[in-house]
N, C-alpha and C positions, 0 to 999 in steps of 0.2 A: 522561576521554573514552575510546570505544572499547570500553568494559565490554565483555567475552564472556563468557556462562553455559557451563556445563560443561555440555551438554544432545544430544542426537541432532538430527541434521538430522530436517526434516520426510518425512513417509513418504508423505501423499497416497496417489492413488486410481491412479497410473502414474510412472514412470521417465522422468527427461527427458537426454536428451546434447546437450550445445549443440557443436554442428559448425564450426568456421571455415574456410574453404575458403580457403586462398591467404594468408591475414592477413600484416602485413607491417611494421606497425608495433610496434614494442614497447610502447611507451604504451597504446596498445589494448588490447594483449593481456592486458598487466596490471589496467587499468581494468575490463577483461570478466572476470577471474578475481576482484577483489573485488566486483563488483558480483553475480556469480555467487553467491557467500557470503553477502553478503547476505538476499538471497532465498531460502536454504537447497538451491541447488542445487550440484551438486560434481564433475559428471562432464563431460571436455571434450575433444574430439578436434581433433583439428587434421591437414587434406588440405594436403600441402605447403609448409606455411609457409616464410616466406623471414626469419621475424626469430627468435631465438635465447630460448628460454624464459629460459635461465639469463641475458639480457642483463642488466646494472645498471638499465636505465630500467624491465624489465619487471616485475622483481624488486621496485623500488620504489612502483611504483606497483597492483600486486597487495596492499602491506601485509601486514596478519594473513594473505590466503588465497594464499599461496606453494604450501601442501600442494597447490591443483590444480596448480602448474605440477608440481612433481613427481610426481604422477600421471597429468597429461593422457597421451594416445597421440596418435602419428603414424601417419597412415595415404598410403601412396600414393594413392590414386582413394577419390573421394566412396562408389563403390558401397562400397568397404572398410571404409569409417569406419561405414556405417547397417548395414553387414548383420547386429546381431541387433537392429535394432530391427522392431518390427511398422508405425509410421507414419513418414513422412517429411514435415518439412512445413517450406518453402521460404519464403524470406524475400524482399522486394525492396519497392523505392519507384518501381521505373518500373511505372506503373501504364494500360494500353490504356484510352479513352474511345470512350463507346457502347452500347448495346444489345447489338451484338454481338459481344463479345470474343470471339476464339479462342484463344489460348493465357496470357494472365495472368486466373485467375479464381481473386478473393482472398477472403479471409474477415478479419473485424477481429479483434485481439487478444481484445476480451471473448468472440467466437462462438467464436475457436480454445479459450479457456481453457471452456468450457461442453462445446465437443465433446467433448474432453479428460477432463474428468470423470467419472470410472466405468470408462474401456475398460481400465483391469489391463494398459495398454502401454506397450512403451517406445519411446520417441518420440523422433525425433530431427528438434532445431529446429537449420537449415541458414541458413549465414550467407556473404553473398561478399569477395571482399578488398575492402578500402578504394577508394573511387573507381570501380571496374569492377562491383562486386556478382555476383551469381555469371552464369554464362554461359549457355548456349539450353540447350547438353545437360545440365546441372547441373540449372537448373530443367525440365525434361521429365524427369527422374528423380524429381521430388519428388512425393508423392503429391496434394498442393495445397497453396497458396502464402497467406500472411497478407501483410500491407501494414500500416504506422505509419495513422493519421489525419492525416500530413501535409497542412500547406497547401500545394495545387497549384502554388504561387507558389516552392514552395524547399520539394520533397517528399520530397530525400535525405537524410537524419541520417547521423550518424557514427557509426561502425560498434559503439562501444562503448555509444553510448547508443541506438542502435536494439536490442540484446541487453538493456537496462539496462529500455526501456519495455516489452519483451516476458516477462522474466523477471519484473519485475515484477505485471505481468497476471496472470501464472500462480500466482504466490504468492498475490495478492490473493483469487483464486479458491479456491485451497487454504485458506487463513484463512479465511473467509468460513464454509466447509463444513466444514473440521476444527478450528477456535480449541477447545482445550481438551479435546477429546478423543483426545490425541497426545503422549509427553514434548514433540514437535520443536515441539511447537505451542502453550506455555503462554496462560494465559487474563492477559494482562500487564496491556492494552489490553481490557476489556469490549467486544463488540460489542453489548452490547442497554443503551439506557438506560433504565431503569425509575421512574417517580415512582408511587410507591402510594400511592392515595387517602386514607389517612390522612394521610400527610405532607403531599400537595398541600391538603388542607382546611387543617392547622397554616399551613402555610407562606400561605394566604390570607387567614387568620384572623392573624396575624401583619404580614402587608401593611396588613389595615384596620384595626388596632391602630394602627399609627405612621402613617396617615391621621389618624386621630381625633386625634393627640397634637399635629398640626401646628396651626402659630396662622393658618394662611391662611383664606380664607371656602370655605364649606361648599363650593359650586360648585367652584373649586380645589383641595380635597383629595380629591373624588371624583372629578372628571379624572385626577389625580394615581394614584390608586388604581386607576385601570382601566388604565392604561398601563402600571404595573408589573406589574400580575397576568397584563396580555396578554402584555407581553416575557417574562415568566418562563417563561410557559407555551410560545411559540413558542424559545426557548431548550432546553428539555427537560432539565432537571436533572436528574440522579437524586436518591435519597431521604437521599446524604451531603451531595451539594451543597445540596440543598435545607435541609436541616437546620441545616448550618453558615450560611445568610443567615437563616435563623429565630436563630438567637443574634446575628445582628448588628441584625433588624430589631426585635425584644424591649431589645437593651440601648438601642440609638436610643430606643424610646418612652418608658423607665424614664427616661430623661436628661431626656427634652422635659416628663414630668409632673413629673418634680421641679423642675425647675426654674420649671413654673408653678406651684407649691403644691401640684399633685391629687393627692389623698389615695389615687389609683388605684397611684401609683407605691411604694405599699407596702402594700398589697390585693392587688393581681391580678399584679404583677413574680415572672416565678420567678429573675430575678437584679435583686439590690439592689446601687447604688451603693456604692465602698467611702469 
C-alpha cells in the first residue's frame, strides 16, 4: 500500500499555489499537504498561521508529503503570499441568493478548472481559516471567487477537504487534457475504451454460440442472447476485456456440446476439453 513511482510532478498548462490564510489546526494542515500530493500539486503558502508545520499531528498526518511542509513559505499579509501570481482566485461556501448579487460572484470548480486551462499562470487558489473562511477585505482582493456544489442545507466543508474537492478538479482537468503526453502524467488508467469491430463481432458470434449450446426452448435462448449482447454492449468493454469473456463464452459452449454428444464440440471448439 502507498506504492510511489519515481516520476516528475505533473506540469499542466499553469502553476497553481494553494494559499491558507490563518489555518490553525494541525490536522488540516497535514491532511491539505497529502492531499496536495496526491493531485501532483506541491507549492503552499501559508498568511499567518497559528499551528506549527513541524507539529507531531501535522507531521503525521501529511504522511509521504512532509517535503511541502518543509518547503511551504510564511507570508505576513495575503497580498505577500500572491504577489508573483498573475490570478487570484478566492474560496468560500457562504454563498449571497438572488439575481442580484453584489459582492460573492462564483464560478463552480469544473468552470474554474476550464478557465484555467491554457492562460501559462500562476494562480493562486485562497483558502480561510477553519470556522471563519477568509474575511470581506481578503475576499475583495481575490480576483473571483469558486464555491464547493454544497447542499444549501450544511454548505460549509472542512477546510481540508474543501482544498481536497478543489485540487481535485484541477487534476481531473489536467488528466483529461495531458494523460500520456507528460512523464507527470503516465497513461496508467486508459481514458478512451475502445472495442473494435472485429472483436465486438467475435465476441457476438461468441454470445450466440453458447445461446445455441443451451438446452432451454428456442424463445429462451434468444431472450437470453439479446440481454447479454445489450449489457455487454452498454458495459463497453475494450478489446482485452472483451476477448478474455470470448475464452470464457467458447469454453462454456465446448462443455454444454460435450456433454450433449454434439459432434460441434470437436469441429468448430478452438479449445478442447482436457
Amino acid at each position: 500500500m502507498g506504492e510511489r513511482s519515481d516520476i516528475p510532478l505533473p506540469v499542466g498548462d499553469y502553476r497553481l499555489i494553494v494559499v491558507l490564510v490563518g489555518v490553525s489546526h494541525p490536522g488540516n494542515l497535514g491532511a491539505i499537504c497529502r492531499t496536495m500530493l496526491n493531485y501532483g500539486f506541491d507549492r503552499l503558502h501559508l498568511v499567518n498561521p497559528t499551528c506549527d508545520p513541524n507539529d507531531t499531528e501535522t507531521r503525521n498526518r501529511a504522511k509521504h508529503a512532509g517535503r511541502l511542509l518543509d518547503e511551504c513559505r510564511t507570508f505576513a499579509t495575503l497580498e505577500d503570499a500572491v504577489a508573483e501570481c498573475s490570478v487570484v482566485v478566492g474560496t468560500s461556501g457562504k454563498r449571497e441568493l438572488g439575481e442580484k448579487t453584489l459582492f460573492r460572484h462564483f464560478v463552480m470548480p469544473w468552470e474554474l478548472a476550464d478557465r484555467l486551462e491554457g492562460t501559462g499562470s500562476t494562480v493562486a487558489l485562497v483558502f480561510g481559516e477553519e470556522g471563519k473562511g477568509l474575511s470581506t477585505p481578503d475576499l475583495d482582493a481575490c480576483d473571483f471567487l469558486v464555491t464547493l456544489p454544497t447542499w444549501e442545507g450544511y454548505p460549509i466543508a472542512n477546510l481540508s477537504h474543501a482544498v481536497t474537492a478543489l485540487v481535485y478538479e484541477l487534476h481531473r482537468r489536467r488528466v483529461l487534457s495531458h494523460q500520456g503526453g507528460e512523464p507527470g502524467l503516465p497513461e496508467v488508467v486508459p481514458l478512451q475504451r475502445h472495442l473494435s469491430p472485429e472483436v465486438r463481432t467475435v465476441l457476438n458470434r461468441a454470445v450466440h454460440q453458447l445461446s445455441t449450446a443451451l438446452t432451454w426452448p428456442e424463445e429462451r435462448r434468444e431472450s437470453w442472447r439479446q440481454t447479454v449482447v445489450r449489457n455487454l454492449a452498454k458495459a463497453m468493454p475494450t478489446d482485452e476485456e472483451a476477448t478474455r469473456m470470448v475464452g470464457g463464452f467458447v469454453e462454456a459452449t465446448t462443455a454444454l456440446q460435450h456433454a450433449a454428444g454434439h459432434p460441434d464440440w470437436v469441429n468448430d471448439r478452438r479449445r478442447k476439453l482436457k
